[in-house]
C-alpha positions in Angstrom: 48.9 18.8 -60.1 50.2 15.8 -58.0 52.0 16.6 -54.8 54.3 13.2 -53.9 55.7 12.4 -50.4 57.6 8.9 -49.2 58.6 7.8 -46.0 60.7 5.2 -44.3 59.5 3.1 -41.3 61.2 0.7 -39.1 58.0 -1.7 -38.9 56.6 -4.3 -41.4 53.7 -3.4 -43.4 51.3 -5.8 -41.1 52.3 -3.7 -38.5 51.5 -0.2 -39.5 48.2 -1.6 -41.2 46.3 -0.6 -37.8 47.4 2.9 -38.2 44.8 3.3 -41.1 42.1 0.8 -40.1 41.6 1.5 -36.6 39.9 4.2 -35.0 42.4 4.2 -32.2 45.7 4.4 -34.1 44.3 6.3 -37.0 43.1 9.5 -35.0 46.7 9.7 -33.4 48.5 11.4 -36.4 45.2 13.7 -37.6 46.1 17.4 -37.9 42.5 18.2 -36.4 39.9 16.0 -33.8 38.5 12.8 -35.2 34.8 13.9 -35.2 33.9 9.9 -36.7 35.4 7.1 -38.6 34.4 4.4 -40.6 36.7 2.0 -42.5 34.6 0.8 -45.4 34.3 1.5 -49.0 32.3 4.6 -49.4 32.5 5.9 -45.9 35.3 7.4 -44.1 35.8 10.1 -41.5 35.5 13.3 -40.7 38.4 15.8 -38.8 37.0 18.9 -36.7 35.9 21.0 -33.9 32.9 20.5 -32.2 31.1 23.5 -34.7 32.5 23.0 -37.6 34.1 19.9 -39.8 37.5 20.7 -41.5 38.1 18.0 -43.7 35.9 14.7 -44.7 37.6 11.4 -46.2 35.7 8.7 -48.3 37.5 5.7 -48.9 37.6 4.5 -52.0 39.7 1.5 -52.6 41.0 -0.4 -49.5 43.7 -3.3 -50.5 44.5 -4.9 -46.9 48.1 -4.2 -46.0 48.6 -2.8 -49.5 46.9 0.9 -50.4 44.5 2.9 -49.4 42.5 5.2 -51.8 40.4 7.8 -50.9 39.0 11.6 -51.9 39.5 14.0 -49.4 37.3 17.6 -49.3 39.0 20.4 -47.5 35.9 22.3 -46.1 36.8 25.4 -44.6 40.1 26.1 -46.1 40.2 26.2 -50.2 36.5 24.0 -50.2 38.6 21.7 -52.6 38.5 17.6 -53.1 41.7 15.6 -53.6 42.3 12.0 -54.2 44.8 10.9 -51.8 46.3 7.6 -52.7 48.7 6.0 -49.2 50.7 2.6 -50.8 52.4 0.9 -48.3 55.8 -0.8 -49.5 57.1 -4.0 -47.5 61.3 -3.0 -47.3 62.5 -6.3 -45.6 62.4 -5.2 -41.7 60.8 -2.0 -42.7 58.2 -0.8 -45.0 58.0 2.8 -46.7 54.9 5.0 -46.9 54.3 6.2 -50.1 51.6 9.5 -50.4 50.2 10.8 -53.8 47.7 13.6 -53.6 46.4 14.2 -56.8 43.5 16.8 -58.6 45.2 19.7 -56.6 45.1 23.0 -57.7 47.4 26.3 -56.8 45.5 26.8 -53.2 45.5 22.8 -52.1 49.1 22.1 -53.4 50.3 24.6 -50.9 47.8 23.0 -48.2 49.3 19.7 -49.3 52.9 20.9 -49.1 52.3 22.0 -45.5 49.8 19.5 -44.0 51.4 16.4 -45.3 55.2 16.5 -44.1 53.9 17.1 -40.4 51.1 14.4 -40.8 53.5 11.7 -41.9 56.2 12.8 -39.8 53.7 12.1 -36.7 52.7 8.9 -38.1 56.3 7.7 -38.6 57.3 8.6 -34.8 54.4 7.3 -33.5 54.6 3.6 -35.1 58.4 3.8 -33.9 57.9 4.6 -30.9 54.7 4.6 -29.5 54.4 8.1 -29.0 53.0 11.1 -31.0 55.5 14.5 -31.3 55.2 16.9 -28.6 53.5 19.5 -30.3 53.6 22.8 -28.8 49.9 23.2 -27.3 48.4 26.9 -26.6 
């Protein structure tokens, strides 16, 4: 089962491009910590507390300003890997964000439907304007 997502952005594609290669953009829109990142083929990062890692991402295909592929393992939730699959669209003055999340089963296609909305949500107000949302903190 696929789980499909798209987004509009007010930035060009060569803009947004740091959101997913850089440490310091891409850790901004994570739903947990960025424990370490690596933007390579075959490494990746890791989302987490400080005793226990949620989620690990290897790349797997990196296009520059195009797509980025990679398999993601959720770890403490449904222990399931996805492929996620980020294309990014150049729209004139904007681009668009497209998200495919595919090999899901029952449990990770409601993690998907729930994680994924917020996460791009975040991403798309923080490349507008600079700012993450103001999350409620505890």
């Amino acid at each position: 089962m696929n789980y499909e997502y798209i987004t509009y952005v007010s930035e060009k594609v060569e803009s947004i491009w740091k959101y997913f290669s850089e440490k310091n953009f891409f850790f901004q829109y994570q739903p947990a910590p960025l424990l370490n990142f690596s933007f390579k083929i075959d490494e990746g990062f890791q989302l987490g507390t400080d005793t226990q890692v949620i989620m690990e991402g290897i790349f797997k295909r990196i296009n520059n300003f195009k797509q980025v592929y990679f398999e993601l393992k959720y770890l403490s939730d449904c222990e399931k890997t996805v492929l996620v699959k980020i294309t990014l669209l150049p729209l004139g003055e904007m681009s668009a964000i497209h998200l495919i999340v595919e090999n899901n089963n029952e449990e990770s296609l409601e993690l998907s439907k729930n994680q994924w909305p917020g996460m791009m949500s975040q991403l798309k107000t923080l490349i507008e304007t600079g700012h993450g949302l103001p999350w409620p903190r505890s």
